[in-house]
N, C-alpha and C positions, 0 to 999 in steps of 0.2 A: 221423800217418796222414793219409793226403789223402782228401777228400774228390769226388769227382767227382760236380758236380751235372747240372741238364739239359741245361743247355749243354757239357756232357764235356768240362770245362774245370778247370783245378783256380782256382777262383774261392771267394774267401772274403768269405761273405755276411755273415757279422758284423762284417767291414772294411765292407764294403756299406755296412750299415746306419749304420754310424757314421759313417760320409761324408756320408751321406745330413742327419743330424743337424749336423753342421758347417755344411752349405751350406742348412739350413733357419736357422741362427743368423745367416745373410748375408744370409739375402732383403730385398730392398729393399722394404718395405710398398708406393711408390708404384709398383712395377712393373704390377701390373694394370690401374691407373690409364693409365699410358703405352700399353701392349699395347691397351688398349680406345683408346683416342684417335687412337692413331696408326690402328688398324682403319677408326675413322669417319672419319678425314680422308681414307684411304686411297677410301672411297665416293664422300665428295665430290669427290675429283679426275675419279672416272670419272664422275660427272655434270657438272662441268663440260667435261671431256671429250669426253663425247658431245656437249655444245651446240657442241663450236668443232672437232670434225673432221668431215669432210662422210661417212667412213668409220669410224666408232669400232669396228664391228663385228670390223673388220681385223686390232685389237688381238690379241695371243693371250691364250688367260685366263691361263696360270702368266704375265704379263706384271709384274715388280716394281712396287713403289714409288717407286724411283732412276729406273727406265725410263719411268715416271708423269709423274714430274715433269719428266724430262726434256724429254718429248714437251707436255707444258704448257710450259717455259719457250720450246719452239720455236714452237707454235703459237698464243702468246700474242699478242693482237690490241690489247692497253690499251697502257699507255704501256710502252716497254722497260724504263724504271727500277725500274719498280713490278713488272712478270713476273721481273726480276731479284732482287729484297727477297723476291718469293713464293719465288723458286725458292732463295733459301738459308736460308728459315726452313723451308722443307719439309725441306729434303736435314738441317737440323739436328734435326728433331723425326726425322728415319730414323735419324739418328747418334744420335739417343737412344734410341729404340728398338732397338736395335741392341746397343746396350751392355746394354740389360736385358736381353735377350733372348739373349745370349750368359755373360752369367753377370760380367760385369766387376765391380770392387771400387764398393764404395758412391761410395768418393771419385771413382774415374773416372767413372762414372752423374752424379754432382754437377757435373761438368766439364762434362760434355756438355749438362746441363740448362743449366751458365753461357751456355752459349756459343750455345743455343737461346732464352734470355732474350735476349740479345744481339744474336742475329736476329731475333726479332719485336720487338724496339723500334725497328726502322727502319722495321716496318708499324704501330706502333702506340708514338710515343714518347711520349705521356704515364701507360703500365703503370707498375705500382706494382712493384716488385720480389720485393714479395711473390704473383705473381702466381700462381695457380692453370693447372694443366698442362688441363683444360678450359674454362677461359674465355683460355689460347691458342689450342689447337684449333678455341674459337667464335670469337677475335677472326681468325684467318686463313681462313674462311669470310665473314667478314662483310667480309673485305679483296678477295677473290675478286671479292664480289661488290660491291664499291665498297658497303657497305651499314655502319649506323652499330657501333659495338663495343659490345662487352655493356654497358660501361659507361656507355655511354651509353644503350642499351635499359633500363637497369634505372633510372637517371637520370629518365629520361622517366614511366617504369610508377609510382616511386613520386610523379611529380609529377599523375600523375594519380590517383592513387590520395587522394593529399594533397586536390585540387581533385572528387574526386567524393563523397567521404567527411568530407571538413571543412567546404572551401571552402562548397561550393555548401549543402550542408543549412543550414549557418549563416548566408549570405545568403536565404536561401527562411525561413528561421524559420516554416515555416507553420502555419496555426492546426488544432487538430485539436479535435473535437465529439466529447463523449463521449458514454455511450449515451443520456441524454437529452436531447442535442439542444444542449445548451450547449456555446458556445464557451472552448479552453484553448488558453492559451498553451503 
């Protein structure tokens, strides 16, 4: 007996539903991770953006990511080499994005993630391989902006951290007085 649902279609919802189940057994955990990353990179382009066209307005809004980058690699004002390194670890983090976001097999998502490793070690060759899909994200904003890589920002935070919390209190050794007046080491 067929059933005809709301869509007056002879469509079987408990095939549905088991499909449904199949390709929840495929999801790739780090896809949300990518889908958010690739979103804020996507922001920061249009801010870099508006700094280097004299017209950003002009953009239309449904205007891509590919169309993005594109319009950056032309209107890139740094060295060409460097606008060139940007513009194919961008167009790699889209091809990654792209594959999750289309549903591709884990292994080809892994491909794509190689090969966006691959592109950001031309802006950043001393990455660990193990490298995290948001401190790419960060190190090609901090590439943008000729400014240092996380690795180095966190380098820095705990050497300060080291030099305000160690360092210094243990050269100051300073004397402290307790409530009556006497001095402690």
């Amino acid at each position: 007996m067929r059933r005809w649902g709301l869509a007056k279609v002879d469509y079987d919802g408990f095939a549905g539903i088991h499909r449904m189940a199949q390709a929840e057994a495929t999801v790739d955990q780090r896809a949300a991770v990518i889908l958010t990353f690739h979103a804020a990179l996507e922001r920061e382009i249009d801010v870099v953006l508006a700094a280097l066209l004299s017209r950003p307005d002009k953009l239309k809004k449904g205007f891509g990511f590919a169309n993005k980058i594109d319009v950056l690699a032309a209107a890139w004002k740094g060295d060409p080499d460097a606008g060139d390194r940007l513009h194919l670890v961008l167009r790699r983090f889209n091809d990654l994005r792209n594959s999750v976001a289309h549903g591709d097999t884990i292994d080809e998502v892994e491909r794509w993630l190689t090969k966006l490793l691959d592109a950001y070690r031309a802006i950043d060759p001393d990455v660990d391989v193990h490298v995290e899909i948001g401190e790419m994200a960060q190190g090609i904003c901090s590439f943008m902006a000729d400014g240092p890589t996380p690795r180095e920002i966190v380098k820095v935070a705990k050497a300060l951290d080291q030099l305000v919390n160690v360092t210094m209190p243990a050269a100051l050794a300073f004397r402290v007085r307790d409530e009556g007046g006497a001095r402690t080491e």
